[in-house]
DSSP file (Angstrom, degrees, kcal/mol; ACC not computed):
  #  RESIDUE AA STRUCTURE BP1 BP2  ACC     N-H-->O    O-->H-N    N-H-->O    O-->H-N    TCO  KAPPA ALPHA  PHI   PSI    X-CA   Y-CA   Z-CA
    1    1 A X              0   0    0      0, 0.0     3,-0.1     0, 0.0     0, 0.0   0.000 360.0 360.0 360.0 132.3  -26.0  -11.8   12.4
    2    2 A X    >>  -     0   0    0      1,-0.2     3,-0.9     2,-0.1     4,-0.6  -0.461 360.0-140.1 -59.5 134.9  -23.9   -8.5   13.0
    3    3 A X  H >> S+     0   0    0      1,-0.3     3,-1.5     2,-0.2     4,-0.9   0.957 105.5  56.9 -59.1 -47.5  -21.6   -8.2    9.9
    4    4 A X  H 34 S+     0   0    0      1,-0.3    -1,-0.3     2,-0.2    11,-0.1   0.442  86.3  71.0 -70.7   9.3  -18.8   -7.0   12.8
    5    5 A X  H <4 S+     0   0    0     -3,-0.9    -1,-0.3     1,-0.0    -2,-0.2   0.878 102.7  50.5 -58.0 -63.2  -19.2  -10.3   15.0
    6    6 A X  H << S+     0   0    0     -3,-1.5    -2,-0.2    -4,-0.6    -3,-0.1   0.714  87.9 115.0 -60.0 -26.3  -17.0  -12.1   11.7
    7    7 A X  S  < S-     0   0    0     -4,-0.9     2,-0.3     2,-0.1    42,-0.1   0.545  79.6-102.8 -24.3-176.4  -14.5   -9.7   11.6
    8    8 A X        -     0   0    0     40,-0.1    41,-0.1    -4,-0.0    39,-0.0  -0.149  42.6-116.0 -91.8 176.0  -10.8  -10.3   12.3
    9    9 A X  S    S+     0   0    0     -2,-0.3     3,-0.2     2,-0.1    -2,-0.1   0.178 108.1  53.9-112.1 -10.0  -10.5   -9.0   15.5
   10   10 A X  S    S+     0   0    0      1,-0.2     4,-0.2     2,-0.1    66,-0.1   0.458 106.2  61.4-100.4  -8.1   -7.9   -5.8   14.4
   11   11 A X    >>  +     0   0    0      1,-0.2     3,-1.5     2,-0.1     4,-0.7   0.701  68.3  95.2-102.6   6.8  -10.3   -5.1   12.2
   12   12 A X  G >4 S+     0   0    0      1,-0.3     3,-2.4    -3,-0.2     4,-0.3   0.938  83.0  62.8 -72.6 -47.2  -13.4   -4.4   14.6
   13   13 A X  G 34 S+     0   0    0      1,-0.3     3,-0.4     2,-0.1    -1,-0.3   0.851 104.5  48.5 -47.5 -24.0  -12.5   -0.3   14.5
   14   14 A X  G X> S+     0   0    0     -3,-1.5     3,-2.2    -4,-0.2     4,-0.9   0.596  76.4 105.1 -91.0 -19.3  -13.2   -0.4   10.8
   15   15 A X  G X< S+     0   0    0     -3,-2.4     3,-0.9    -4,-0.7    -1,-0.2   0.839  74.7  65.2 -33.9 -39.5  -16.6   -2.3   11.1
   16   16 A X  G 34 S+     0   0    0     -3,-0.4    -1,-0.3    -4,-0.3   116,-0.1   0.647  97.2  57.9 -32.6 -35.5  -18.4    1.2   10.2
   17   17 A X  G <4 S+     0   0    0     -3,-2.2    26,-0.3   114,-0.1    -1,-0.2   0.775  79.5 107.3 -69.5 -48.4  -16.7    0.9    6.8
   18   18 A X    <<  +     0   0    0     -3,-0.9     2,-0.2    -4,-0.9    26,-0.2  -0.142  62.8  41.5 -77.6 146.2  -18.2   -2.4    5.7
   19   19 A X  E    S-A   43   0A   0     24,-2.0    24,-2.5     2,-0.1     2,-0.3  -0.750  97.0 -64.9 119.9-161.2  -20.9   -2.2    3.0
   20   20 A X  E     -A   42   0A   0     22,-0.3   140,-0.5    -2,-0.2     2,-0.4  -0.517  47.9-173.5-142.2 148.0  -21.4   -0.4    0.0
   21   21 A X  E     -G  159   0B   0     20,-0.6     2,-0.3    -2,-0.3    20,-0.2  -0.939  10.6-167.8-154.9 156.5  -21.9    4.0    0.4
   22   22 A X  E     +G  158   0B   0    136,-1.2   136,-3.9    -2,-0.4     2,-0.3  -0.949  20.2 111.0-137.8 151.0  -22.9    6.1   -2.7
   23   23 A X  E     -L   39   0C   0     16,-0.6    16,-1.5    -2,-0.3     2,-0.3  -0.935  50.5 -60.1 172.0-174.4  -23.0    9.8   -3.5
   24   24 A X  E     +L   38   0C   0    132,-0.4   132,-1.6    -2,-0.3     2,-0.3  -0.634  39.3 166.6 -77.3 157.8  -21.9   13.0   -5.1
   25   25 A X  E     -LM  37 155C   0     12,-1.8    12,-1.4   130,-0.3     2,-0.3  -0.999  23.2-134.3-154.7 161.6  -18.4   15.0   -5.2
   26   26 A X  E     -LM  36 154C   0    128,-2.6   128,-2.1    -2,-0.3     2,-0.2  -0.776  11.0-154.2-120.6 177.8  -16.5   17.6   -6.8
   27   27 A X  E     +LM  35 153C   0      8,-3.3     8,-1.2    -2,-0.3     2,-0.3  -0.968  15.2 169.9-142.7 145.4  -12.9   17.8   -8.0
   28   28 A X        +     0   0    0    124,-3.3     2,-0.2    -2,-0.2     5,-0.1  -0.799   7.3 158.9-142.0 178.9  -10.8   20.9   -8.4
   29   29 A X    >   -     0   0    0      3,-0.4     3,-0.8    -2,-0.3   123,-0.1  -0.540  50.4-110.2 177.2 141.8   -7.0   20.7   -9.1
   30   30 A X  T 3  S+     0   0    0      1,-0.2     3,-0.1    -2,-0.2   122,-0.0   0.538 110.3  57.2 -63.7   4.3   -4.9   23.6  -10.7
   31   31 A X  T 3  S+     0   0    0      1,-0.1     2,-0.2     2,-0.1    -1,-0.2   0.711 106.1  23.9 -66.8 -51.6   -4.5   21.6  -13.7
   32   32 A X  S <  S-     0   0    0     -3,-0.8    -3,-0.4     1,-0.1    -1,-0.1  -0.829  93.1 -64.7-155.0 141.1   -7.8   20.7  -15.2
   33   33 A X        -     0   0    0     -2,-0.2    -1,-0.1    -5,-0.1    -2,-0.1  -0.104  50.6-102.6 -31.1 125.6  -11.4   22.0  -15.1
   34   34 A X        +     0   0    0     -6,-0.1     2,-0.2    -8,-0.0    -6,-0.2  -0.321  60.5 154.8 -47.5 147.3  -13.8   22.2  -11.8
   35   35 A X  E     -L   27   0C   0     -8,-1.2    -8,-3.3     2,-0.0     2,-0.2  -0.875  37.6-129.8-174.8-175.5  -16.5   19.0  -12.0
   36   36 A X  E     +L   26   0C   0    -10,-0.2    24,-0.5    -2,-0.2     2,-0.2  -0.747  22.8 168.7-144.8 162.6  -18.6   16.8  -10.4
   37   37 A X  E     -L   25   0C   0    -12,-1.4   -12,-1.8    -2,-0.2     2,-0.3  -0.908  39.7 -95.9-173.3 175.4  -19.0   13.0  -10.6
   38   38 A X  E     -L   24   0C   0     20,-0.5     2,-0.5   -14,-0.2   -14,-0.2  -0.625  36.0-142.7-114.3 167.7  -20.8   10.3   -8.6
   39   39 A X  E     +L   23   0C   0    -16,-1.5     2,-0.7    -2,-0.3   -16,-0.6  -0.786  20.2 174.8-112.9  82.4  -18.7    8.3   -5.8
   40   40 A X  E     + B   0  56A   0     16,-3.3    16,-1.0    -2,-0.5     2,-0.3  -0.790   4.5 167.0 -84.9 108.8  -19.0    4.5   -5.0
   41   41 A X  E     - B   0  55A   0     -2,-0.7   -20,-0.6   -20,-0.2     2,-0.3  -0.947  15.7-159.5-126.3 149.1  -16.9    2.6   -2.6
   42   42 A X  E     -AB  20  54A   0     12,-2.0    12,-1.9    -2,-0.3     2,-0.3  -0.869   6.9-164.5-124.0 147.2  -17.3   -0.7   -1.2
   43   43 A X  E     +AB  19  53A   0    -24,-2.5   -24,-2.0    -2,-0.3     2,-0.5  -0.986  21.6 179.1-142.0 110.8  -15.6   -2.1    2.0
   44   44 A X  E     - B   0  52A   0      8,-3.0     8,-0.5    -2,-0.3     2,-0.1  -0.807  21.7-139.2-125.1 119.4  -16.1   -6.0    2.0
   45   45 A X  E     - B   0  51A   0     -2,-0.5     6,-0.2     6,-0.2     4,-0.1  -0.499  14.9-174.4 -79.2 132.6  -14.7   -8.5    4.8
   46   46 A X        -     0   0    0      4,-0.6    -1,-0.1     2,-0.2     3,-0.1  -0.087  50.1-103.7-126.9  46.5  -13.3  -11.5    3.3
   47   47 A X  S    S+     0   0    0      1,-0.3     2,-0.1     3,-0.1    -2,-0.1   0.257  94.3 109.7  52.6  28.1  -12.7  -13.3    6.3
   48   48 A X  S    S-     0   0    0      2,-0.3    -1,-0.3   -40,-0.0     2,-0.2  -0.306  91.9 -94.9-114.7 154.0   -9.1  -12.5    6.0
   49   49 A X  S    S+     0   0    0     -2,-0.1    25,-0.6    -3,-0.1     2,-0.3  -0.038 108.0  71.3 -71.7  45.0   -7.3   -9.6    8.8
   50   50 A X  E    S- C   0  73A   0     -2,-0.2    -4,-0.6    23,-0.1    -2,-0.3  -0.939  82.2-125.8-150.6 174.8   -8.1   -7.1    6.0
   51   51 A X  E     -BC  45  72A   0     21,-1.4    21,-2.0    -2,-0.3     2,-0.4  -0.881  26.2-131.7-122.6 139.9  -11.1   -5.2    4.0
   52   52 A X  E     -BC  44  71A   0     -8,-0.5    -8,-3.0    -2,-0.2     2,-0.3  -0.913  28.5-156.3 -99.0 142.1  -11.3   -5.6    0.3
   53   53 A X  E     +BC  43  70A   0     17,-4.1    17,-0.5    -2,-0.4     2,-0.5  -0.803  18.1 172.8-128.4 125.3  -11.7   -2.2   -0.9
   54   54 A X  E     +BC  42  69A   0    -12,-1.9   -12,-2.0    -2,-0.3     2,-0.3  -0.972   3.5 177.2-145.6 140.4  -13.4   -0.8   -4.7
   55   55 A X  E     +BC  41  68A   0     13,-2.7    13,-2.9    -2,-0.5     2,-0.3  -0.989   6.1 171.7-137.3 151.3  -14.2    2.5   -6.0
   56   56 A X  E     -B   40   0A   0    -16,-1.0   -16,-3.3    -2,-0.3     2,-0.2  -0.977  12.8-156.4-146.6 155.7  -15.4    3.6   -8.8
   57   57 A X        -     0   0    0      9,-0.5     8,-2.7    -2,-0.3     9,-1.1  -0.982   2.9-158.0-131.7 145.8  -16.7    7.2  -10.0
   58   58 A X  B     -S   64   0D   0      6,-0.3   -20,-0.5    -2,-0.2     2,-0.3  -0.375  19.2-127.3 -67.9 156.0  -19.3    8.5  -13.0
   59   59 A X    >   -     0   0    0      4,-0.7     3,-0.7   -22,-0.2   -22,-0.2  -0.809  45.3 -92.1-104.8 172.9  -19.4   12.0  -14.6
   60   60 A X  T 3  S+     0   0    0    -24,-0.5   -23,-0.1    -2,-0.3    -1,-0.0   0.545 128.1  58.2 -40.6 -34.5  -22.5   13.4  -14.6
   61   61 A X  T 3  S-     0   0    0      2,-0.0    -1,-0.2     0, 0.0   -24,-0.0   0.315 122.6-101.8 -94.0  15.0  -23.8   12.2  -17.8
   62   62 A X  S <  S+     0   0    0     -3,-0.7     2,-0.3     1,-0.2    -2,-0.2   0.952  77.2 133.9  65.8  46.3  -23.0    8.4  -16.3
   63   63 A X        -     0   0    0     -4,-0.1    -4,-0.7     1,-0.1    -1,-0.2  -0.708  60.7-102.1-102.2 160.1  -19.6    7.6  -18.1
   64   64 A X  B     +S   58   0D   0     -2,-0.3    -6,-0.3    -6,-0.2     3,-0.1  -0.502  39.3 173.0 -80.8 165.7  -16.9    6.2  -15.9
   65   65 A X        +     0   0    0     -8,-2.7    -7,-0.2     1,-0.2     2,-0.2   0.608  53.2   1.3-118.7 -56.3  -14.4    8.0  -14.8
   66   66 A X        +     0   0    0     -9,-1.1    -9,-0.5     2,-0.0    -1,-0.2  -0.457  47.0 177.0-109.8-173.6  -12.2    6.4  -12.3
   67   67 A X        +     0   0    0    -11,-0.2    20,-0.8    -2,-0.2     2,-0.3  -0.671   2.1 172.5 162.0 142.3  -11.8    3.1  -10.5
   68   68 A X  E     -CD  55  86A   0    -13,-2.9   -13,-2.7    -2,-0.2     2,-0.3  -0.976  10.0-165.0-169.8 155.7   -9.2    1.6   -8.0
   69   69 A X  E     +CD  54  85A   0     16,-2.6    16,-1.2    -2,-0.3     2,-0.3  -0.845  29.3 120.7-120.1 166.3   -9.2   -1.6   -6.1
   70   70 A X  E     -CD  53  84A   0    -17,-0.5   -17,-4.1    -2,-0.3     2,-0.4  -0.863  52.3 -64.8-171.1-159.2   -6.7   -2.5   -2.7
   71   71 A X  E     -CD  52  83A   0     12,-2.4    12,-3.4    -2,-0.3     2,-0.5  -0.934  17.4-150.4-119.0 115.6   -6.7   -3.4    0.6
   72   72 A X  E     -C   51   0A   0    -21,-2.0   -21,-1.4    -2,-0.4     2,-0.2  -0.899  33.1-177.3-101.7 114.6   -7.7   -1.9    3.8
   73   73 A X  E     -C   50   0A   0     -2,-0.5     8,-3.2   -23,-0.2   -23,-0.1  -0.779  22.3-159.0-107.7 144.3   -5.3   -3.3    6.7
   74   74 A X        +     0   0    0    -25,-0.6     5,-0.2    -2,-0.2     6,-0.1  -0.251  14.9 170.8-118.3  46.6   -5.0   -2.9   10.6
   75   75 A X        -     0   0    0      2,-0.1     2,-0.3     3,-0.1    -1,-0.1   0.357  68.3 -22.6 -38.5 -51.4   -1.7   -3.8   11.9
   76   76 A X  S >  S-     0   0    0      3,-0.2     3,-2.2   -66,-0.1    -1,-0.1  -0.979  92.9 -48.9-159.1 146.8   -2.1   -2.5   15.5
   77   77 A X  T 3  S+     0   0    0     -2,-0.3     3,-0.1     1,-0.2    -2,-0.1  -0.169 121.8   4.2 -48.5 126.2   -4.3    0.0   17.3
   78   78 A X  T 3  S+     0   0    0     20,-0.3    -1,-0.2     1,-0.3     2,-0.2   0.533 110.3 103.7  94.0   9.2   -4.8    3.3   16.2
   79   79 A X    <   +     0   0    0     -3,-2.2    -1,-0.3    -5,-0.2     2,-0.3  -0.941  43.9 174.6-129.9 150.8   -2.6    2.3   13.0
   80   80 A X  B     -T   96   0E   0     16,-0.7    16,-0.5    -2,-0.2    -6,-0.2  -0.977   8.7-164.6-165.5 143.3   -4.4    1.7    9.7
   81   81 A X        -     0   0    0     -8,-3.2    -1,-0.1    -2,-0.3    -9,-0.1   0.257   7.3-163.6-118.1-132.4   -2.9    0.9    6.0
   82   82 A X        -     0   0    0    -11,-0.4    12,-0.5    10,-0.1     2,-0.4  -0.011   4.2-166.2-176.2 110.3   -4.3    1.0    2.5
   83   83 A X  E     -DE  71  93A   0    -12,-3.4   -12,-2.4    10,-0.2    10,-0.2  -0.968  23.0-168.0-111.7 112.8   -2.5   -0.6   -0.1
   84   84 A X  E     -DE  70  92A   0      8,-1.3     8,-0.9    -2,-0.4     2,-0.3  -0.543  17.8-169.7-119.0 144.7   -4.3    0.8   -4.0
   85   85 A X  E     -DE  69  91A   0    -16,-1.2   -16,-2.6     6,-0.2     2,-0.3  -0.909  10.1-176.0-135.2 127.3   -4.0   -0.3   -7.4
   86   86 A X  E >   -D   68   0A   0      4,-2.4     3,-1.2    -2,-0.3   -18,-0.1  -0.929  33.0-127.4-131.8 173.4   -5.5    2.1  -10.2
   87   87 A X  T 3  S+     0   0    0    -20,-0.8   -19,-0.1    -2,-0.3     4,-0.1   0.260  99.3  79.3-113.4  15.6   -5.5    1.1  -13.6
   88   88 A X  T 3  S-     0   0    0      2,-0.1    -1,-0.3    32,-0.0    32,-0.3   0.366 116.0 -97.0 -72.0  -1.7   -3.9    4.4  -14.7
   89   89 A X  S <  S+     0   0    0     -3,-1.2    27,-1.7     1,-0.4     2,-0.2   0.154  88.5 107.2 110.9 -25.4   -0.5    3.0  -13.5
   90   90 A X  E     - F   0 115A   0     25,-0.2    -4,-2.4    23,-0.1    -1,-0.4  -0.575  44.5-164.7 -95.8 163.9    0.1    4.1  -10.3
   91   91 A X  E     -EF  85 114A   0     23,-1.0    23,-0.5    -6,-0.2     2,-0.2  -0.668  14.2-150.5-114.6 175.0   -0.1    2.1   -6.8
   92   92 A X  E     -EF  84 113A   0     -8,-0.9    -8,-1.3    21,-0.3    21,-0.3  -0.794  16.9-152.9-153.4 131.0   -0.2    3.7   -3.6
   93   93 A X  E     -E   83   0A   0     19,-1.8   -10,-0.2    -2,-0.2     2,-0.2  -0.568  21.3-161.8 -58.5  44.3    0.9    2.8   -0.3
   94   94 A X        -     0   0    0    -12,-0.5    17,-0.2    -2,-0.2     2,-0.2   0.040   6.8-170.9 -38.5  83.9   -1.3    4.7    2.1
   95   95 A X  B     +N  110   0C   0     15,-1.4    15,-0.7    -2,-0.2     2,-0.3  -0.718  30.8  89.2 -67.8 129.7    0.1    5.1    5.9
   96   96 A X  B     -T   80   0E   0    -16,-0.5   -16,-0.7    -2,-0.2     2,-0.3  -0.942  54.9 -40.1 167.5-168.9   -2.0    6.5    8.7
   97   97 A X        -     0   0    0     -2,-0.3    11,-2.4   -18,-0.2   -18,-0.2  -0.775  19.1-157.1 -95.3 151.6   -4.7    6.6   12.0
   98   98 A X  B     -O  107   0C   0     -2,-0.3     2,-0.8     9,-0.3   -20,-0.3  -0.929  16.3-175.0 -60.9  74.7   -8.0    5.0   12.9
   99   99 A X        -     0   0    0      7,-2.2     2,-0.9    -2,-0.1     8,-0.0  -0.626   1.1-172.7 -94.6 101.1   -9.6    7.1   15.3
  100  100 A X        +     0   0    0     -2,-0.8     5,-0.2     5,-0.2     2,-0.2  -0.896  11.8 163.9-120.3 117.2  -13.3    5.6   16.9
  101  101 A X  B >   -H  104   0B   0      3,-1.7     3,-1.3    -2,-0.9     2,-0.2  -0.916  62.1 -59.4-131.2 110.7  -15.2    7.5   18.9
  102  102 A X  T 3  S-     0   0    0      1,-0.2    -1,-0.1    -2,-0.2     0, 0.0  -0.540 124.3 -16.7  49.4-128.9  -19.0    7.0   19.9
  103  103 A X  T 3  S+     0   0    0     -2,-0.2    30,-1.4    -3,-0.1     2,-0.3   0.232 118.3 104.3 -81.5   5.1  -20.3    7.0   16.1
  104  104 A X  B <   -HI 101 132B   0     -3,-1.3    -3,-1.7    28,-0.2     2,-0.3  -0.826  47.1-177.6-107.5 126.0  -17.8    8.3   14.8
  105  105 A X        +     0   0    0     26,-1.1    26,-0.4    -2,-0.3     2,-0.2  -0.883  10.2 176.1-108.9 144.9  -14.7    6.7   12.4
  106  106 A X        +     0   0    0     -2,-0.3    -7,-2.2    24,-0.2     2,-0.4  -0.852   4.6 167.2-151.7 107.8  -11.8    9.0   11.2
  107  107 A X  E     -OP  98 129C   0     22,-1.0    22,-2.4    -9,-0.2    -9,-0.3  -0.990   9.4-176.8-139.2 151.0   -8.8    7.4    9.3
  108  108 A X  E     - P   0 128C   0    -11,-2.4    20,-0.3    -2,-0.4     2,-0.2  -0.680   3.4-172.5-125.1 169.3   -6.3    9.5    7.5
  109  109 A X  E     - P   0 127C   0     18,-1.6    18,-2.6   -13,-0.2     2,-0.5  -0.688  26.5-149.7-178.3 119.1   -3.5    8.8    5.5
  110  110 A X  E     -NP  95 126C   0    -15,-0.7   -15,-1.4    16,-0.2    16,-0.2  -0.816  25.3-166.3 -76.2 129.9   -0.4    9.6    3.4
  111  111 A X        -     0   0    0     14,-1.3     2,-0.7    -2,-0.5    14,-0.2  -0.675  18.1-148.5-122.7 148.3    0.6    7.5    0.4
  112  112 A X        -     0   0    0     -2,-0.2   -19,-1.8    12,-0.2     2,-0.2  -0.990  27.3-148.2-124.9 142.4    3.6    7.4   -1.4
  113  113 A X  E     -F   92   0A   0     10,-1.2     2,-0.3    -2,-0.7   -21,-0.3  -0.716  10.6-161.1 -80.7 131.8    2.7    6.5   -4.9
  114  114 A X  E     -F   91   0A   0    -23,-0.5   -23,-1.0    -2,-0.2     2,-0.2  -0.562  18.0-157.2-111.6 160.4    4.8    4.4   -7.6
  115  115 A X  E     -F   90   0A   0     -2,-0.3   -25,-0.2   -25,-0.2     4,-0.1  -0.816  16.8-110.6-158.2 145.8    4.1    4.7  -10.9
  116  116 A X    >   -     0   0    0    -27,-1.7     3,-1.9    -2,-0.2   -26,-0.0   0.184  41.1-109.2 -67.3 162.2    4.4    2.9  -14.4
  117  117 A X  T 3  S+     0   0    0      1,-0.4    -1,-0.1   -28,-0.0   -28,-0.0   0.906 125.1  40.4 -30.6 -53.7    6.8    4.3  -17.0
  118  118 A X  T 3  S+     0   0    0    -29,-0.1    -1,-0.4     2,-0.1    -2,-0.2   0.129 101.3 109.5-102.1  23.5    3.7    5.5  -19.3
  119  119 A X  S <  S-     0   0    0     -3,-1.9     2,-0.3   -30,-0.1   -30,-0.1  -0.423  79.5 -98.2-104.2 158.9    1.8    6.6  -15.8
  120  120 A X        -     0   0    0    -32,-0.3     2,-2.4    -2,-0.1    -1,-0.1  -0.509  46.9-106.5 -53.2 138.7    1.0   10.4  -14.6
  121  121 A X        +     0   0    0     -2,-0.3    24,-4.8    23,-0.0     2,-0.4  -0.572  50.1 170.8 -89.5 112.0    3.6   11.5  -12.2
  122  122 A X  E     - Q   0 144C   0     -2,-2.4    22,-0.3    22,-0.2     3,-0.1  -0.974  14.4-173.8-108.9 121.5    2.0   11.5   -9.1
  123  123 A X  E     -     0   0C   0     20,-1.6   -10,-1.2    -2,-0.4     2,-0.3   0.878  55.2 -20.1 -46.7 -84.7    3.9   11.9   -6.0
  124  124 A X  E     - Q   0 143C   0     19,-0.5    19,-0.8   -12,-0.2    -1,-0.3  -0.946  53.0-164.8-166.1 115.2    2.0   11.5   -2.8
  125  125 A X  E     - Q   0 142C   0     -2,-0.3   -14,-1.3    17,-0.3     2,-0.2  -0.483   7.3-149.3 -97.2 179.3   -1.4   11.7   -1.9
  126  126 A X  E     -PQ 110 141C   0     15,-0.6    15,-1.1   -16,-0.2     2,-0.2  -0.845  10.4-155.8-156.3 137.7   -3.3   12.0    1.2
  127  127 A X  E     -PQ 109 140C   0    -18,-2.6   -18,-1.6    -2,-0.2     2,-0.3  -0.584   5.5-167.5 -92.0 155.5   -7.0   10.5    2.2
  128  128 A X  E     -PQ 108 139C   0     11,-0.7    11,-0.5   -20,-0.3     2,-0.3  -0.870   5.2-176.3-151.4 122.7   -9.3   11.6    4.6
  129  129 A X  E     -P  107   0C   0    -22,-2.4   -22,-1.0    -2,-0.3     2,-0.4  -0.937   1.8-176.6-124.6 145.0  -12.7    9.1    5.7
  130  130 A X        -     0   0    0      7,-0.3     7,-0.7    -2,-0.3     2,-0.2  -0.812   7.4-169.9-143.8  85.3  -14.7   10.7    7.8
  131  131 A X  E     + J   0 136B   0    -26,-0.4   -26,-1.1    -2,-0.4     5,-0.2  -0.621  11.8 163.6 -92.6 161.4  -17.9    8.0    9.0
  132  132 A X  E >   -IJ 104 135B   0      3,-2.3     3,-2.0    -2,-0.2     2,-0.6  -0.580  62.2 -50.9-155.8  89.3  -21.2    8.9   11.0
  133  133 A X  T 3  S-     0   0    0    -30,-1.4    -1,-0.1     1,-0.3     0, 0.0  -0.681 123.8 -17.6  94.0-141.2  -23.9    7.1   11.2
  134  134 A X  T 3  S+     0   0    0     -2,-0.6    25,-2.0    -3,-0.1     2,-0.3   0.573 120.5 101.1 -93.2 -18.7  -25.1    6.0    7.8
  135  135 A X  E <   -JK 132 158B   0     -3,-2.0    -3,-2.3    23,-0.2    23,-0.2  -0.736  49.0-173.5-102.5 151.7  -22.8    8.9    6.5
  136  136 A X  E     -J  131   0B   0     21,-3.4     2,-0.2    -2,-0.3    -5,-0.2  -0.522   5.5-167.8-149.6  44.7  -19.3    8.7    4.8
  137  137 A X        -     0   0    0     -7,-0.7     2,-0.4    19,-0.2    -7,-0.3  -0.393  13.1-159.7 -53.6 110.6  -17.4   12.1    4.0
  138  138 A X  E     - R   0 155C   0     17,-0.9    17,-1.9    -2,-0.2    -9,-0.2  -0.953  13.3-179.6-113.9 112.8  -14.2   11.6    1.8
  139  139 A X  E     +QR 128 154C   0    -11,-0.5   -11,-0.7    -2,-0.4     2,-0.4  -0.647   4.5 169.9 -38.9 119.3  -11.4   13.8    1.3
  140  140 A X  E     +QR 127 153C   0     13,-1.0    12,-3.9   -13,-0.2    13,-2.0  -0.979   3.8 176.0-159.3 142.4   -8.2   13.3   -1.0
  141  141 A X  E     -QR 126 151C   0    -15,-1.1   -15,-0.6    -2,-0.4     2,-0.4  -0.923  11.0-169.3-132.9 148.8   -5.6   15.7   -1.9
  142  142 A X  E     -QR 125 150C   0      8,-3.0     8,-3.1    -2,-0.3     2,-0.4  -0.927  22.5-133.5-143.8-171.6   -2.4   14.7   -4.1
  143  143 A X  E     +QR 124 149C   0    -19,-0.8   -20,-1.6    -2,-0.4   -19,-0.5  -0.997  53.0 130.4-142.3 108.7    0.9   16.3   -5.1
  144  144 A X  E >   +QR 122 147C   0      3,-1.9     3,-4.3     4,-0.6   -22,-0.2  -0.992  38.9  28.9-164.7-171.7    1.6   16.0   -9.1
  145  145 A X  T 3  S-     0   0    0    -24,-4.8    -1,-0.1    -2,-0.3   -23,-0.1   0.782 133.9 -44.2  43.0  32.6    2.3   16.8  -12.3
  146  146 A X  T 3  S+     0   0    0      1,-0.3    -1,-0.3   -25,-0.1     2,-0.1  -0.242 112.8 121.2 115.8 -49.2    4.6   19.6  -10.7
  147  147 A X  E <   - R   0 144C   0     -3,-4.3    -3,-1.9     1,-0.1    -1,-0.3  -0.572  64.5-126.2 -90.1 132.0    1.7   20.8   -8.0
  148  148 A X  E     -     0   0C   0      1,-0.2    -4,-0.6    -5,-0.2     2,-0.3   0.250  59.2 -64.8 -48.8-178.1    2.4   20.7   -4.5
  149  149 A X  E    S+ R   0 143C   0     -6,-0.2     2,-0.3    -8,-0.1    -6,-0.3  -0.583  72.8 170.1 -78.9 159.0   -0.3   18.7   -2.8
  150  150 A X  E     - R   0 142C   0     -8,-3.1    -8,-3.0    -2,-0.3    -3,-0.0  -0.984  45.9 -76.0-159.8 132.1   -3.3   20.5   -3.1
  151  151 A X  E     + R   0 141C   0     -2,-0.3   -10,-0.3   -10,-0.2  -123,-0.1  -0.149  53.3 162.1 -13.9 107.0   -6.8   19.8   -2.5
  152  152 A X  E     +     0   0C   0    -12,-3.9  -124,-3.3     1,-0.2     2,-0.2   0.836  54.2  18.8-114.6 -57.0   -8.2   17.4   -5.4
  153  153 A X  E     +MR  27 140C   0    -13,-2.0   -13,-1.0  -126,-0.2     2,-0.3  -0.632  43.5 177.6-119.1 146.0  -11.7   15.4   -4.3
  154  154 A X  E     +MR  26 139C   0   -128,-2.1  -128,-2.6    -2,-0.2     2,-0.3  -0.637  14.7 176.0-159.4 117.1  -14.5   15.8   -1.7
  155  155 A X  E     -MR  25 138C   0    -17,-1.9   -17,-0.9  -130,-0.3     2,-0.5  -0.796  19.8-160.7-126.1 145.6  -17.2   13.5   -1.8
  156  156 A X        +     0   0    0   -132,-1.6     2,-0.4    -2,-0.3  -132,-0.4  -0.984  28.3 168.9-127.7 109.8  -20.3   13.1    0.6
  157  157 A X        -     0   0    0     -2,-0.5   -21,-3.4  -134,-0.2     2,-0.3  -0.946  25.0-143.2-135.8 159.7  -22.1    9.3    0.3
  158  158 A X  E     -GK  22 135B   0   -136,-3.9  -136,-1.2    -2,-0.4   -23,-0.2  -0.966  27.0 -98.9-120.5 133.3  -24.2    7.8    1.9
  159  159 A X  E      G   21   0B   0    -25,-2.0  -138,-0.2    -2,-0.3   -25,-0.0  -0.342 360.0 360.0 -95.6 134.9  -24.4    3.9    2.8
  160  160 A X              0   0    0   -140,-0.5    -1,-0.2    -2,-0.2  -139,-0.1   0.511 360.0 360.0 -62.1 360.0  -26.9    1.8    0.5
């Protein structure tokens, strides 16, 4: 059965999403050292109008690095939401398009960020997904610690 038959019906633009993608990225930030790290995220329908969303990242020698869990929501056409939890402290609220065309998926997004007492101050982020096909180019820029937003992440996966 096509996964995107079960869907929610707001959620059919995102159908590209669901399943599991892997790959490499680098990270820059004016803060902290250039590196590289491995990417997963998984986009899982739980028969709910929403996507349950995990990522997690590696360094190179295969220690974790990151991880954050939320909810990808579709309110209306062409409108597309992301609500984040990471377990450094901060949330994010993630605003933005869904753009589907032929094979192509494009949603973007600005977040405004909360964070705990003991947390880094991070501002504002913004995401970039970029699907084709079997491939899944991810963008993310944030504004902290002082720095405007600036370029952070760029990841290339590919779906398992």
């Amino acid at each position: 059965m096509d996964p995107a038959s079960t869907l929610a019906p707001n959620l059919t633009p995102l159908a590209a999403l669901l399943g599991t993608w892997k790959g490499d990225g680098a990270g820059t930030y004016p803060t902290i050292d250039d590196f590289s790290y491995t990417e997963e995220l998984t986009f899982t329908d739980v028969g709910k109008p929403f996507l349950h969303y995990i990522q997690r990242t590696w360094a190179p020698n295969g220690s974790p690095m990151h991880t954050e869990t939320g909810y990808l929501r579709a309110p209306r056409d062409g409108v597309a939401e992301f609500v984040l939890a990471q377990p450094t402290g901060q949330t994010e609220l993630g605003e933005g398009t869904v753009v589907a065309e032929a094979d192509t998926v494009v949603l973007e997004f600005d977040s405004r960020v909360v964070g705990s007492a003991t947390a880094k101050e991070v501002v504002t982020t913004r995401r970039r997904y970029e699907i084709a096909g079997d491939r899944l180019v991810t963008t993310f820029a944030m504004a902290a610690v002082g720095v405007p937003l600036t370029h952070h992440l760029r990841a290339e996966l590919r779906r398992l």
